[in-house]
PDB file of N, H, CA, C and O in Angstrom:
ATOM      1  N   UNK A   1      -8.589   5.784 -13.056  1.00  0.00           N
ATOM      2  CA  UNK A   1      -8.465   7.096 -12.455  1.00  0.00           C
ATOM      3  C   UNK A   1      -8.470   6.947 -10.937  1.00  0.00           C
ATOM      4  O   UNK A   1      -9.006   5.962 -10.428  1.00  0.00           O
ATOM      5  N   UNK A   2      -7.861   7.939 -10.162  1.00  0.00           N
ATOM      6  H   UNK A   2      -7.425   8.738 -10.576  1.00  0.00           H
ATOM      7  CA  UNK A   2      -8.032   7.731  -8.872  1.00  0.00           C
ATOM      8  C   UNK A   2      -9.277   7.775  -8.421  1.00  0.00           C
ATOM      9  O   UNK A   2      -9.666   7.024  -7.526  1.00  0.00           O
ATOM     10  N   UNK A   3     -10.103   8.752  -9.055  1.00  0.00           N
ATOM     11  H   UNK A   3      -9.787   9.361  -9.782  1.00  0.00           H
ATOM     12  CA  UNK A   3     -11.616   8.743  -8.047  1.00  0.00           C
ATOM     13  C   UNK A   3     -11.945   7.632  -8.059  1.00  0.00           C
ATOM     14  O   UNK A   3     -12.773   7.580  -7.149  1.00  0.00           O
ATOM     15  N   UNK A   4     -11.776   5.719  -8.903  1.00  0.00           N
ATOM     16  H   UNK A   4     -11.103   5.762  -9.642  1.00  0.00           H
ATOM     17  CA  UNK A   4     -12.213   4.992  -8.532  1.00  0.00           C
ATOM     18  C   UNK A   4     -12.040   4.015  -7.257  1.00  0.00           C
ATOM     19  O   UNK A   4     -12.385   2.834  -7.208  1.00  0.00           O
ATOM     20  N   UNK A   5     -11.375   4.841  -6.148  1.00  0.00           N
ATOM     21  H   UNK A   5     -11.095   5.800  -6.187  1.00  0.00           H
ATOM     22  CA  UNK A   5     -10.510   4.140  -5.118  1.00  0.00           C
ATOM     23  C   UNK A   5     -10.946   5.567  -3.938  1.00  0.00           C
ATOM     24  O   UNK A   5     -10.907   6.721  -4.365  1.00  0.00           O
ATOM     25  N   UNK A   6     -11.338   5.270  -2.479  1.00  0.00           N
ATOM     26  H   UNK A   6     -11.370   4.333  -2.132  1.00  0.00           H
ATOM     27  CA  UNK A   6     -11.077   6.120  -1.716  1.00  0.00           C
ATOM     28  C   UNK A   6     -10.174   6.064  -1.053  1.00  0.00           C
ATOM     29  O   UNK A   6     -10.346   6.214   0.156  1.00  0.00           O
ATOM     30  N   UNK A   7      -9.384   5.923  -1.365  1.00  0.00           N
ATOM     31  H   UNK A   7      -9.245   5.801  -2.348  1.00  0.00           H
ATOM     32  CA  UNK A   7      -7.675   6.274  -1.133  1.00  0.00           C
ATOM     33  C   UNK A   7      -7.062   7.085  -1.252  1.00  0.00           C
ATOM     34  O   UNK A   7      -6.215   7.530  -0.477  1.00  0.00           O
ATOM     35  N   UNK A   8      -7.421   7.492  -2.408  1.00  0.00           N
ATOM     36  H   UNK A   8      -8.109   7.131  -3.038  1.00  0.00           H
ATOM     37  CA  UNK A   8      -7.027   9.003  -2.617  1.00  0.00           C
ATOM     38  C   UNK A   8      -8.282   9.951  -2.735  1.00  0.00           C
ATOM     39  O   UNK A   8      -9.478   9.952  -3.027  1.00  0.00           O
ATOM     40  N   UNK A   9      -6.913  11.012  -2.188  1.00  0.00           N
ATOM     41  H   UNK A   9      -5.941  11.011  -1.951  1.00  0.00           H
ATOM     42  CA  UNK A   9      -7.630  12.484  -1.881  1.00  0.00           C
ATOM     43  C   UNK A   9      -8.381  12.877  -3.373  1.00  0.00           C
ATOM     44  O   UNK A   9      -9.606  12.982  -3.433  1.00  0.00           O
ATOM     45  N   UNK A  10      -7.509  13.081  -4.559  1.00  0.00           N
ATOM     46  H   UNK A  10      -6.514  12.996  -4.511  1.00  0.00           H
ATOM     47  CA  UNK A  10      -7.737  14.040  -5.520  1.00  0.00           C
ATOM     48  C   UNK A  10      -8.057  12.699  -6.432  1.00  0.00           C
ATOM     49  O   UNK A  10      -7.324  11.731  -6.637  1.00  0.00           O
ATOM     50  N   UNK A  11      -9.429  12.968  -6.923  1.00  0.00           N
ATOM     51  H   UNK A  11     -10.025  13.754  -6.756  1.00  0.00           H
ATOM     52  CA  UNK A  11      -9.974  11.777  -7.912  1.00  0.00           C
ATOM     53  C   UNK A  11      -9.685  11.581  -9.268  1.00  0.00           C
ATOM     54  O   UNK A  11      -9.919  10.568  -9.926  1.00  0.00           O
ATOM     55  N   UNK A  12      -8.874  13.190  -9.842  1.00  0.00           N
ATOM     56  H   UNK A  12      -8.684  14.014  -9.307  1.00  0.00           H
ATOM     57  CA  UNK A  12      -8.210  13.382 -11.062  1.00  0.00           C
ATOM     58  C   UNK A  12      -7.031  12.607 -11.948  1.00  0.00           C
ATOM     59  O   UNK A  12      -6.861  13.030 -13.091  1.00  0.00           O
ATOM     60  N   UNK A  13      -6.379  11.729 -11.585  1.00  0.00           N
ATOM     61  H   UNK A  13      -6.517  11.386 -10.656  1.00  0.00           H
ATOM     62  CA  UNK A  13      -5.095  11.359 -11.040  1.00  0.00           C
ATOM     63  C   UNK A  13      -5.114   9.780 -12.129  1.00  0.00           C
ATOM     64  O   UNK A  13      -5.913   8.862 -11.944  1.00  0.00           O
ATOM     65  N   UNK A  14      -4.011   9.794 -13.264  1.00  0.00           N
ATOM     66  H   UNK A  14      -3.362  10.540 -13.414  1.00  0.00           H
ATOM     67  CA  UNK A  14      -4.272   8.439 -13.673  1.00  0.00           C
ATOM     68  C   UNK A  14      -3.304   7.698 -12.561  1.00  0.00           C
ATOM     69  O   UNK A  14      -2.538   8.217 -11.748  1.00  0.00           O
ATOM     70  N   UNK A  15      -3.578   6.405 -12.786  1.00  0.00           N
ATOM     71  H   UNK A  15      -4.200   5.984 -13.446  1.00  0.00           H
ATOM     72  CA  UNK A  15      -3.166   5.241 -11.837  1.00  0.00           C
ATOM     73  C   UNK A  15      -2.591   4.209 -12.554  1.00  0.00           C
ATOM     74  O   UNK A  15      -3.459   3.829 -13.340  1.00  0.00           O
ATOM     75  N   UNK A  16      -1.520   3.513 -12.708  1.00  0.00           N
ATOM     76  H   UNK A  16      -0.815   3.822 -12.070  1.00  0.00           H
ATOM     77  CA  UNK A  16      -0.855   2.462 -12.956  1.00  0.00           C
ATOM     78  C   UNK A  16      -0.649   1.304 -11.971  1.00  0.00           C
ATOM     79  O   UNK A  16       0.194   1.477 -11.091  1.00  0.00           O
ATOM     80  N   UNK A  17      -1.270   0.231 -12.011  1.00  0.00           N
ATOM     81  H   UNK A  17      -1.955   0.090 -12.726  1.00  0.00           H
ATOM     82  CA  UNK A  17      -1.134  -1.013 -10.768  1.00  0.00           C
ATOM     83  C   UNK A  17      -0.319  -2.010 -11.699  1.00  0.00           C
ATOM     84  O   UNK A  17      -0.463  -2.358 -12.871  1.00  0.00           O
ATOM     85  N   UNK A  18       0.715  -2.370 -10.571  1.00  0.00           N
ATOM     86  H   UNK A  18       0.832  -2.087  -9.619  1.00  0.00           H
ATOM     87  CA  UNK A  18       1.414  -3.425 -10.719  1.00  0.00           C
ATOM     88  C   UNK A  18       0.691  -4.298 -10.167  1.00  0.00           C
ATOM     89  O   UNK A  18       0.106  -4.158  -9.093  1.00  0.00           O
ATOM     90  N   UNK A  19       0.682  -5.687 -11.181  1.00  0.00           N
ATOM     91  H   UNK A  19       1.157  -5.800 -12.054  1.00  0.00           H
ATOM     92  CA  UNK A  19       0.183  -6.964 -11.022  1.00  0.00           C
ATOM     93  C   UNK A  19       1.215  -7.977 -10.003  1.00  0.00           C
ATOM     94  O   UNK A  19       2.290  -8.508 -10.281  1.00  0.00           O
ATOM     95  N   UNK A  20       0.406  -8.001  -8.714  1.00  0.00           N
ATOM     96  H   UNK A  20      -0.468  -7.570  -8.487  1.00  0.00           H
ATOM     97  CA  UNK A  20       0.928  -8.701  -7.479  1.00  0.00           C
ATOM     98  C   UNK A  20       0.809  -8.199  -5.940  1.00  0.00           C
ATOM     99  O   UNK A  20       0.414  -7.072  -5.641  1.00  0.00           O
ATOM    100  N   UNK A  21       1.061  -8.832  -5.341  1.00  0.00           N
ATOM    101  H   UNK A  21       1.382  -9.748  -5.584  1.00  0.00           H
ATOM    102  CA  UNK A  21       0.625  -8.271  -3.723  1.00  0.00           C
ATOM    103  C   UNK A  21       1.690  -8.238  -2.843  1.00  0.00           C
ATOM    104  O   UNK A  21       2.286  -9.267  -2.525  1.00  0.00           O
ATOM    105  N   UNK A  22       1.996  -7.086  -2.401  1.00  0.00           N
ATOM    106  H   UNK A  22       1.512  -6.250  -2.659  1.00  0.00           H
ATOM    107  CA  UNK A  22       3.438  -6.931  -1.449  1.00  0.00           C
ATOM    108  C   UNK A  22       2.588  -7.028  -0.007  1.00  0.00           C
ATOM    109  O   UNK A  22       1.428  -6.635   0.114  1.00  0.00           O
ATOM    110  N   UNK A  23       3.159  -7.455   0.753  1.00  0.00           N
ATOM    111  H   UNK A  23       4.102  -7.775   0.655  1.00  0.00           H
ATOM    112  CA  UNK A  23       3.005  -7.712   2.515  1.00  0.00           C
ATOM    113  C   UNK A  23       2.812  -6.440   2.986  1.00  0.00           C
ATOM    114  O   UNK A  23       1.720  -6.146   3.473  1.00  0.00           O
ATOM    115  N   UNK A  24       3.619  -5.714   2.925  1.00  0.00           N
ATOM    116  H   UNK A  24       4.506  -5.953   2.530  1.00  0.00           H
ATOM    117  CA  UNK A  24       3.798  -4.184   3.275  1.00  0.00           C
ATOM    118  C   UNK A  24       4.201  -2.938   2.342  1.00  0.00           C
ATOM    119  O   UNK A  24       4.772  -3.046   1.257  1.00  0.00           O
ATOM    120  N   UNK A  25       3.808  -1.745   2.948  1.00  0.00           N
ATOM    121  H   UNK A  25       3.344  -1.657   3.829  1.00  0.00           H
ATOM    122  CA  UNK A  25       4.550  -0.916   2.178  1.00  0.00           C
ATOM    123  C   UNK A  25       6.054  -1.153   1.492  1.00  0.00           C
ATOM    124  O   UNK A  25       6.421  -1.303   0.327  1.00  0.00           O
ATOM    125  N   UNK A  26       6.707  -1.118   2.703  1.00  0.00           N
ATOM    126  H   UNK A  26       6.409  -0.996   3.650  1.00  0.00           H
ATOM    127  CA  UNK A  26       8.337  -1.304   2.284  1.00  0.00           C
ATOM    128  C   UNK A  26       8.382  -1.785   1.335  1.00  0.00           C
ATOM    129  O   UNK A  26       8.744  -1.032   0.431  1.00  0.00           O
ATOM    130  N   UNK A  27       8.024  -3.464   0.863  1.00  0.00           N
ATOM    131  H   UNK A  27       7.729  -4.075   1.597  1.00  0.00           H
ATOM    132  CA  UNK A  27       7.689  -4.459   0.330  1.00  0.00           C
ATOM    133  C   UNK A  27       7.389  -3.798  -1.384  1.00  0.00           C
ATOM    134  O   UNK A  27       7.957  -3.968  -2.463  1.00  0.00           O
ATOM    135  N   UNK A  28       6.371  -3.107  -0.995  1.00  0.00           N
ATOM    136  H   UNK A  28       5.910  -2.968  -0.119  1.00  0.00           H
ATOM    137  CA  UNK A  28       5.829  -2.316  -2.988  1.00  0.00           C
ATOM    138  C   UNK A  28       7.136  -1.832  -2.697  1.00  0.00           C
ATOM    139  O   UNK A  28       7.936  -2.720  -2.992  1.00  0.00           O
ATOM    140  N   UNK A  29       7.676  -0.887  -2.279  1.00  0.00           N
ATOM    141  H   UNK A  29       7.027  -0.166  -2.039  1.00  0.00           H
ATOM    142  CA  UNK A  29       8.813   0.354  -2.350  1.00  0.00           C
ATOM    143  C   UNK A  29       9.851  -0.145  -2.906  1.00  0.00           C
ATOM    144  O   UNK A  29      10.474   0.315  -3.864  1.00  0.00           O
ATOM    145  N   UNK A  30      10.181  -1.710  -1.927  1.00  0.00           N
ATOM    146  H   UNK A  30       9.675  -2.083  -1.150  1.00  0.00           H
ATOM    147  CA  UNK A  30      11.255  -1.996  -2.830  1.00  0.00           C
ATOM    148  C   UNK A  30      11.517  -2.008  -4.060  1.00  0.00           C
ATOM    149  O   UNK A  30      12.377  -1.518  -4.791  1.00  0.00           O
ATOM    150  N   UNK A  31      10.139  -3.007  -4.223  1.00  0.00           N
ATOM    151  H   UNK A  31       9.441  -3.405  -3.628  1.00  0.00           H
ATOM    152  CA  UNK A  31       9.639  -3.184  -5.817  1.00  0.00           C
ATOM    153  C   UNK A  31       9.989  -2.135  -6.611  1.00  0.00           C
ATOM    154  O   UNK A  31      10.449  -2.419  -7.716  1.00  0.00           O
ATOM    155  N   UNK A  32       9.886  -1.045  -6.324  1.00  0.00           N
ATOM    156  H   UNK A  32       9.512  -0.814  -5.426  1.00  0.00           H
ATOM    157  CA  UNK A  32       9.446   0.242  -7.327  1.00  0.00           C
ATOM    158  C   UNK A  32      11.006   0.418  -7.448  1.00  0.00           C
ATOM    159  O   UNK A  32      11.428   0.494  -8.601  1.00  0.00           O
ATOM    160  N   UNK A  33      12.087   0.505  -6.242  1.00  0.00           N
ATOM    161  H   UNK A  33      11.744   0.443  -5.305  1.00  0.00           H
ATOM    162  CA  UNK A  33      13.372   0.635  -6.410  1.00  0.00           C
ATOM    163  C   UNK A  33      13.666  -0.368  -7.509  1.00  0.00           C
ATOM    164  O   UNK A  33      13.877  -0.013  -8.669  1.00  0.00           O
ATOM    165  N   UNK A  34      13.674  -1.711  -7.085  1.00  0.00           N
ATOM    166  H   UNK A  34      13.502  -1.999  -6.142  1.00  0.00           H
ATOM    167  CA  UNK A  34      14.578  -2.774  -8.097  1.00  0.00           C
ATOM    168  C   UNK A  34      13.790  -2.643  -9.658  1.00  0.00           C
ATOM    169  O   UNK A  34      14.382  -3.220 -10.571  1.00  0.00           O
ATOM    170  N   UNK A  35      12.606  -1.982  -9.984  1.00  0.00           N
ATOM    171  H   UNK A  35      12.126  -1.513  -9.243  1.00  0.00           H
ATOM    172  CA  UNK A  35      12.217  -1.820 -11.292  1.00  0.00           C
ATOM    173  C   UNK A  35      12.866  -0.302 -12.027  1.00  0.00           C
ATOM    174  O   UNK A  35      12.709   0.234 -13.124  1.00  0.00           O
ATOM    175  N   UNK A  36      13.662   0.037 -10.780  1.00  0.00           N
ATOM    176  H   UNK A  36      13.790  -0.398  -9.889  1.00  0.00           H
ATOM    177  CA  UNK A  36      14.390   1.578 -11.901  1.00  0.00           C
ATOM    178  C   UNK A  36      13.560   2.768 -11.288  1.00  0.00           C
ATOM    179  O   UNK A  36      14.073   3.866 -11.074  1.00  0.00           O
ATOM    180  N   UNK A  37      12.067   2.433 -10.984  1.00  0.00           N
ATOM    181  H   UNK A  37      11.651   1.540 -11.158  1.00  0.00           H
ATOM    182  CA  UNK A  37      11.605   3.886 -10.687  1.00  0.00           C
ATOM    183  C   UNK A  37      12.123   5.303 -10.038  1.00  0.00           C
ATOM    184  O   UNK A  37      12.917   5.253  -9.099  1.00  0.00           O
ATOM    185  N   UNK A  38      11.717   6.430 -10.490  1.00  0.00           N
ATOM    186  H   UNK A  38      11.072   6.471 -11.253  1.00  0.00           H
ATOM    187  CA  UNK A  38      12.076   7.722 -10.028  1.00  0.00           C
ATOM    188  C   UNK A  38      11.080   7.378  -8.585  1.00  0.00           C
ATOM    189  O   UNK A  38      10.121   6.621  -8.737  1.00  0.00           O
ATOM    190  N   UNK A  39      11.353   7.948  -7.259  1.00  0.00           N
ATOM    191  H   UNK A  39      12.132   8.563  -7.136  1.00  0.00           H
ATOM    192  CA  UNK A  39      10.572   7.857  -6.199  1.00  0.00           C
ATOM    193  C   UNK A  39       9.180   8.582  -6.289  1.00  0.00           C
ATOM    194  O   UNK A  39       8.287   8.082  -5.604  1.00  0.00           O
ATOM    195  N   UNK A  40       8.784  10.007  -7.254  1.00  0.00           N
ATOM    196  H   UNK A  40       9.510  10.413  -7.811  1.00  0.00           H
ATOM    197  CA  UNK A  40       8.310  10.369  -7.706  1.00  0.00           C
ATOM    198  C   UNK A  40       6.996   9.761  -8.176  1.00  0.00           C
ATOM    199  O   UNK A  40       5.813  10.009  -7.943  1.00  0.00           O
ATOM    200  N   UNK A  41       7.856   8.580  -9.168  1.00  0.00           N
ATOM    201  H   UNK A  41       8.817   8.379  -9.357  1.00  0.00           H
ATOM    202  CA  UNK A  41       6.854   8.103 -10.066  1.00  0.00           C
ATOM    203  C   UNK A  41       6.429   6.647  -9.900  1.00  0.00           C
ATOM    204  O   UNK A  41       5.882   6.016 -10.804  1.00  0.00           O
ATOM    205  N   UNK A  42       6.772   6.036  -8.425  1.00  0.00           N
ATOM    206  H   UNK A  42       7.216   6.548  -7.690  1.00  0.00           H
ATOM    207  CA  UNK A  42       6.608   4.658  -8.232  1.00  0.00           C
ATOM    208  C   UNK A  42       6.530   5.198  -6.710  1.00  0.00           C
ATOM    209  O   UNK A  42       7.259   6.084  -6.263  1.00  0.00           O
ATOM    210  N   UNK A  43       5.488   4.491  -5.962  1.00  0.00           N
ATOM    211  H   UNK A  43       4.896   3.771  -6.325  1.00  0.00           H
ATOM    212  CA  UNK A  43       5.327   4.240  -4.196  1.00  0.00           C
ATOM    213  C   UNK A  43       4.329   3.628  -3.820  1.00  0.00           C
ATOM    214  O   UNK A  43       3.375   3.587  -4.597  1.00  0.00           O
ATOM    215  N   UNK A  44       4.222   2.914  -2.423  1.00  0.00           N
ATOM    216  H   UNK A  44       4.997   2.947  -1.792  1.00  0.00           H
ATOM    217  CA  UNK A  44       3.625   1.694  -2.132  1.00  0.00           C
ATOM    218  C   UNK A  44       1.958   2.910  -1.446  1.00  0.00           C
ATOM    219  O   UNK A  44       1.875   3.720  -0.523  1.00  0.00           O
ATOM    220  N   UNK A  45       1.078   2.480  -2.356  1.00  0.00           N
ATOM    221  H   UNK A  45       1.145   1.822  -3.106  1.00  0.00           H
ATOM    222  CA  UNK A  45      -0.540   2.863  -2.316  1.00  0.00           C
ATOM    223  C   UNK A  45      -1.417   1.935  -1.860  1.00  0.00           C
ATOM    224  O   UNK A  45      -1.453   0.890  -2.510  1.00  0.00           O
ATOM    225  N   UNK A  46      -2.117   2.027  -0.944  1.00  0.00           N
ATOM    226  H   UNK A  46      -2.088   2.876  -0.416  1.00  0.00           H
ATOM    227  CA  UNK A  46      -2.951   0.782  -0.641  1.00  0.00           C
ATOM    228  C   UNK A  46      -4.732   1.349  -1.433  1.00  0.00           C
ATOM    229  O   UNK A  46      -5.297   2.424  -1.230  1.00  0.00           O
ATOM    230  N   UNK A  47      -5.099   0.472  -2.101  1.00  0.00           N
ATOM    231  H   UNK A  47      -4.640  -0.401  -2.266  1.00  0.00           H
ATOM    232  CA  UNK A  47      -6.148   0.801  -2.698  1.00  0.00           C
ATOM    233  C   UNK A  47      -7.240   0.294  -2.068  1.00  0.00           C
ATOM    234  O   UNK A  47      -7.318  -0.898  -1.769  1.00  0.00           O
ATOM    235  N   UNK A  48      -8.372   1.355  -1.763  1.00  0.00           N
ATOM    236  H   UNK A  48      -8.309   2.323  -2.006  1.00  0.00           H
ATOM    237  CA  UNK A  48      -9.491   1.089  -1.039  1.00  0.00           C
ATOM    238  C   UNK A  48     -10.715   1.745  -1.675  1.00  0.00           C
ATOM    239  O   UNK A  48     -10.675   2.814  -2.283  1.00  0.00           O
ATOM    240  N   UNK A  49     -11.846   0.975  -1.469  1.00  0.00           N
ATOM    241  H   UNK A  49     -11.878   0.106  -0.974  1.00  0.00           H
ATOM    242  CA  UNK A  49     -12.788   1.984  -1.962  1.00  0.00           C
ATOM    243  C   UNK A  49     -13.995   1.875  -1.103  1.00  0.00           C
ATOM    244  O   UNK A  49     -15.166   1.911  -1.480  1.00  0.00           O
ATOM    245  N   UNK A  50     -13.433   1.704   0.392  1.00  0.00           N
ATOM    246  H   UNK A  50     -12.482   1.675   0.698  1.00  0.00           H
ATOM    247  CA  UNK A  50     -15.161   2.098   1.520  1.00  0.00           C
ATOM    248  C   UNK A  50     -14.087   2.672   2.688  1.00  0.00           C
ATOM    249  O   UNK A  50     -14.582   2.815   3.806  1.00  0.00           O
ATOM    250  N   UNK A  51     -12.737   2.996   2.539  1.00  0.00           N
ATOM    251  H   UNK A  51     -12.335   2.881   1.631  1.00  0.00           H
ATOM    252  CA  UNK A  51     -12.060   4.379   3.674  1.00  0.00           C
ATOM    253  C   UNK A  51     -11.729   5.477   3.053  1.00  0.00           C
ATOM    254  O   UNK A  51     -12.057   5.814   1.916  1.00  0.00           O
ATOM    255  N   UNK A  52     -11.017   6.086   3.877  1.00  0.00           N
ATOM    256  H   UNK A  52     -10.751   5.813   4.801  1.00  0.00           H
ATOM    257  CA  UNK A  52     -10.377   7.334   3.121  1.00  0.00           C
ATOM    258  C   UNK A  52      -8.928   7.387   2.687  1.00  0.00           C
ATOM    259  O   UNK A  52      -8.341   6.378   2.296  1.00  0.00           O
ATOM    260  N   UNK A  53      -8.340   8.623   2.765  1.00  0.00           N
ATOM    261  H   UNK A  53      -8.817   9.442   3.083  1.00  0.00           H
ATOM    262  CA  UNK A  53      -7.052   8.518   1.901  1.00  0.00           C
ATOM    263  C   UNK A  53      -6.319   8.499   3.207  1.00  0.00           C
ATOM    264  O   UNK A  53      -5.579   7.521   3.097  1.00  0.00           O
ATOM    265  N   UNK A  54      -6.081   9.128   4.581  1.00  0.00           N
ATOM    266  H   UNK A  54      -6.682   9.922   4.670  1.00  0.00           H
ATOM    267  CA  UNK A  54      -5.089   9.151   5.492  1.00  0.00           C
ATOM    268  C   UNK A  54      -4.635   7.527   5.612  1.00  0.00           C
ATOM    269  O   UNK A  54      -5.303   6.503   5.469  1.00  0.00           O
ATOM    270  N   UNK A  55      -3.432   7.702   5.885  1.00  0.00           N
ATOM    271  H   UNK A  55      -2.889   8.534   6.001  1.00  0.00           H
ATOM    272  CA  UNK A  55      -2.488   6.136   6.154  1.00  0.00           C
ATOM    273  C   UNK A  55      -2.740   5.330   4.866  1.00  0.00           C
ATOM    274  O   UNK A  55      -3.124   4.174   5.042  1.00  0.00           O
ATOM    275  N   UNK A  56      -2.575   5.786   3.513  1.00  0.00           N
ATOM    276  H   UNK A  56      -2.263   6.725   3.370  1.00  0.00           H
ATOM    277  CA  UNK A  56      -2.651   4.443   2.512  1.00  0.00           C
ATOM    278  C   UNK A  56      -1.546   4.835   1.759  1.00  0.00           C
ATOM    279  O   UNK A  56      -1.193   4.049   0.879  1.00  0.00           O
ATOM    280  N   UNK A  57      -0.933   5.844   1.897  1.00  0.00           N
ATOM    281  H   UNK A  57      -1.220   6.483   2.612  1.00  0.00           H
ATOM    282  CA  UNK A  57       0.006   6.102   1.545  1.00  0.00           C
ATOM    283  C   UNK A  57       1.399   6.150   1.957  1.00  0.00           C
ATOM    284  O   UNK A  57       1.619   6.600   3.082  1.00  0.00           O
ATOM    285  N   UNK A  58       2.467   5.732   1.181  1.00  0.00           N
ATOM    286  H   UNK A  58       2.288   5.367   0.267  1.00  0.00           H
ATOM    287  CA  UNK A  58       4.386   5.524   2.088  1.00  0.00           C
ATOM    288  C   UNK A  58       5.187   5.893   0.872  1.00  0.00           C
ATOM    289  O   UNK A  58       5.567   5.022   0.089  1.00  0.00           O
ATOM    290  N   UNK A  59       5.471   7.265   0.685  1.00  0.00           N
ATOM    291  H   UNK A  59       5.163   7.972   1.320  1.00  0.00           H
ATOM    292  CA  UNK A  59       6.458   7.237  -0.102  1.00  0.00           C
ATOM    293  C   UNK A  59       7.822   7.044  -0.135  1.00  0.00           C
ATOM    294  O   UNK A  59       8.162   7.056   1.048  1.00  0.00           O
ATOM    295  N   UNK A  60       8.789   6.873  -0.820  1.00  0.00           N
ATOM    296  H   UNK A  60       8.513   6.862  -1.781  1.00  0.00           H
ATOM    297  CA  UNK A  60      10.047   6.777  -0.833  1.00  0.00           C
ATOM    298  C   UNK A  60      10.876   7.640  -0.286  1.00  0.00           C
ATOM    299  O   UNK A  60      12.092   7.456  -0.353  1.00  0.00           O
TER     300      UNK A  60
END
């Protein structure tokens, strides 16, 4: 769930992690492009759990 990450705002939220580490945003994004994703339903999240949610997010 998201509340296990302070990354995100809303703690309600299921979460799917791809297994591997991109350099940068762009980097996941691509990823999410060359796997087919809707922009929607794939974007580069940085997961944290001692900040908050501003700047961990880059959507498509």
């Amino acid at each position: 769930m998201s509340g296990d990450w302070t990354s995100f705002e809303h703690p309600d939220y299921w979460v799917t992690v791809a297994g591997g580490r991109f350099g940068n945003a762009d980097e996941a994004n691509r990823w999410c492009d060359a796997q087919g994703f809707a922009k929607d339903d794939c974007y580069a999240k940085r997961l944290d759990t001692t900040g908050g949610s501003d700047g961990n997010t880059k959507v498509r």
